[in-house]
C-alpha positions, -999 to 999 in steps of 0.1 A, spaced: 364 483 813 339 509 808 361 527 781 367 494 763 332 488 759 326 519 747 357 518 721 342 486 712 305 499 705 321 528 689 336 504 663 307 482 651 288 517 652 314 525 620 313 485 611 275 492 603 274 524 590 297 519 561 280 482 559 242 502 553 263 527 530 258 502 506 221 499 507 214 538 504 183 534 477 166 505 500 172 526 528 156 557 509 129 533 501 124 524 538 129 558 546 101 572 521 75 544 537 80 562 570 67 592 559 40 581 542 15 571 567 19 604 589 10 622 556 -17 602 555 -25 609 589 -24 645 584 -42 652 557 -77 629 569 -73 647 606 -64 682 589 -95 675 569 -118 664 594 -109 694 615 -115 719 586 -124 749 602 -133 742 635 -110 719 663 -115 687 679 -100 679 714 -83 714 710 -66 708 681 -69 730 651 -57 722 616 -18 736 626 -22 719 656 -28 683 637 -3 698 611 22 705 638 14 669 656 19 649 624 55 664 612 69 666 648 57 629 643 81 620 616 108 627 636 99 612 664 81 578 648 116 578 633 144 581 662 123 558 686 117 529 659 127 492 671 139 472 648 157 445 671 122 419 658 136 423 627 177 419 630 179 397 664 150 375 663 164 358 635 199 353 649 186 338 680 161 310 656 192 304 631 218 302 656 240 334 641 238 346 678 261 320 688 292 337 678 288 372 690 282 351 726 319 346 725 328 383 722 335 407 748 303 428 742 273 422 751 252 411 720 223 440 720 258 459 721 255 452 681 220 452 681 218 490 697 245 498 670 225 490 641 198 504 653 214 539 652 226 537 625 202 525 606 184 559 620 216 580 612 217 570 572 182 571 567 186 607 584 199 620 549 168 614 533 143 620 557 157 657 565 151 675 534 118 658 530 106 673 565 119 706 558 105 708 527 68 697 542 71 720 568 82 751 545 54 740 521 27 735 550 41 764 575 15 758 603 14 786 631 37 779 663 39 792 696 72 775 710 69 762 745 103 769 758 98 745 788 85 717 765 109 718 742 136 714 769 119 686 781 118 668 746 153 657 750 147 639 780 117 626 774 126 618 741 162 598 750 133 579 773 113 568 744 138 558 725 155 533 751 116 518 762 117 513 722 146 496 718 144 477 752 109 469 745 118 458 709 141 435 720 120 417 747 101 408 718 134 394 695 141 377 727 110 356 726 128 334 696 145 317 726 113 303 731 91 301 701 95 309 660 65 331 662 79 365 682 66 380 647 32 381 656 36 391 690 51 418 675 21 428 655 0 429 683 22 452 703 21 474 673 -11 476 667 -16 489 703 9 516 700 -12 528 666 -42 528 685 -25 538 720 3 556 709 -5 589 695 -2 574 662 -36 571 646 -45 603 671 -30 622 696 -40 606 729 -61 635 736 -88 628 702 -93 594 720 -126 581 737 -124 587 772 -117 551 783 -87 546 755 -78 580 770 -70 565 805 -55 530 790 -33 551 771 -16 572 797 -8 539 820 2 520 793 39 521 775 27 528 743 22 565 746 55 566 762 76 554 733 56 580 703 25 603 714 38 617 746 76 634 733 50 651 710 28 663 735 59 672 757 69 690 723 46 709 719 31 721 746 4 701 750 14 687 788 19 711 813 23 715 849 13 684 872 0 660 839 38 670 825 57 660 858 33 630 857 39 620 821 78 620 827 76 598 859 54 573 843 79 574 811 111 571 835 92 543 853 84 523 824 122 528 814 135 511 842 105 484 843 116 479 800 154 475 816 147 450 841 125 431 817 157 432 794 174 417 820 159 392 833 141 381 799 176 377 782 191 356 811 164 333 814 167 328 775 200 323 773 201 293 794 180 274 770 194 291 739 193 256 714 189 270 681 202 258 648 239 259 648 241 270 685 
C-alpha cells in the first residue's frame, strides 16, 4: 500500500511539473516577486545598521539573514489557500474524493513543484547577490547540520498550516482573509520584517511560542549560528511540537469538513 501511494504521488509530482512547464515566464514573474521584498528588507536593515550593530547583528549579519532568507521564505511557502480553497468552494474537490490518494496528496505535489521550477530562476539570482554582496561568514558546522532538520520541519508546519486555512472553505468563502491575518503575523512574528532577536522584548517572547518563527526566522537562526546550546535544543522541540500539533490539526480539521463538504457541483 505504502509503495502504491508513493508510485502514485510520484506520478502527479511529473503530471504537475510538465503542467507548470508551460507557465515558465509567470512562474519567473512569481519567482522575481519573491525576491524582491528581502532585497528590500536588506538594504533598509543594512542601512540602519551602517557602521555599528543592533541586537548583534552587523551589516553581513543582516546581509547574511536576508539571502539565507530567500531560500528559505521560498522552500517553506504554502500555497494550498491559493490551489485548494478554491476546489473545496467550486466543488472541483469532488472528483479527486474518488481516487485512491488522499487529496493534499495532489495538493503537496504542486506545492513542490511549484518550488522545483521556480528553483531555475531563483538560483542564479541568489548566487549572483551573494557573489555581488560577499558578506563575511563564519560557518557553524553544528547549525548548518541542523538546518536540514529543522528546515524539513518548517516546511511540513507550512504546508500543514496552509492547508488548515484552504480547509476553512468547508465552512465559509472567506478563508482568504483568514489567511491574511496569519500572514501578517508571520511578517511581524516570523523573522520576516526582522530577525526575532531586533524585536521589542515582549514580541520577542510571543514569537518563540508562537508557530510563526517556526515555519521562516528560526531555520535561519539555526543557519547561522545564531541559536546555540540549550535555546537551540529548545527551538527544535518547540518546532517538532508544533509539527505534530499542525498534523493533528490536519487531521481532525479535514475530517470534520469533509462531512459537511456541499459545495457547488459536490
Amino acid at each position: 500500500m505504502r509503495s502504491r501511494t508513493l508510485a502514485g504521488f510520484a506520478a502527479l509530482l511529473r503530471a504537475e511539473l510538465a503542467d507548470l512547464f508551460q507557465y515558465r515566464i509567470e512562474m519567473f514573474l512569481y519567482g522575481l516577486w519573491q525576491v524582491v521584498n528581502p532585497i528590500i528588507y536588506l538594504v533598509i536593515w543594512s542601512t540602519v545598521v551602517g557602521g555599528g550593530t543592533i541586537a548583534g547583528y552587523a551589516r553581513d549579519d543582516f546581509i547574511l539573514y536576508y539571502l539565507v532568507f530567500m531560500v528559505v521564505s521560498h522552500l517553506t511557502l504554502a500555497i494550498e489557500v491559493y490551489t485548494m480553497a478554491p476546489s473545496i468552494q467550486t466543488g472541483r474537490l469532488s472528483p479527486h474524493l474518488l481516487r485512491p490518494l488522499h487529496p493534499f496528496w495532489r495538493a503537496g505535489a504542486l506545492n513542490i513543484s511549484y518550488k522545483a521550477v521556480n528553483l531555475m530562476f531563483l538560483v542564479p539570482i541568489w548566487v549572483g547577490l551573494a557573489l555581488i554582496l560577499r558578506p563575511a561568514f563564519s560557518p557553524d558546522w553544528l547549525g548548518l547540520a541542523l538546518f536540514l532538520p529543522s528546515m524539513v520541519m518548517a516546511a511540513l508546519i507550512s504546508f500543514l498550516i496552509g492547508s488548515c486555512f484552504a480547509m476553512l472553505a468547508f465552512w465559509t468563502t472567506r478563508s482568504m482573509s483568514f489567511w491574511d491575518i496569519w500572514m501578517s503575523l508571520t511578517l511581524l512574528l516570523g523573522g520576516q520584517v526582522a530577525p526575532v532577536a531586533v524585536l521589542p522584548g515582549f514580541l520577542q517572547q510571543a514569537a518563540v511560542v508562537l508557530p510563526m518563527r517556526y515555519t521562516v526566522g528560526f531555520p535561519i537562526e539555526v543557519a547561522l549560528g545564531r541559536v546555540q546550546g540549550a535555546e537551540l535544543a529548545a527551538g527544535l522541540a518547540i518546532q517538532a511540537g508544533w509539527t505534530v500539533a499542525a498534523a493533528a490539526a490536519f487531521v481532525v480539521i479535514w475530517r470534520t469538513g469533509v462531512k459537511r463538504y456541499a459545495a457547488v457541483g459536490a
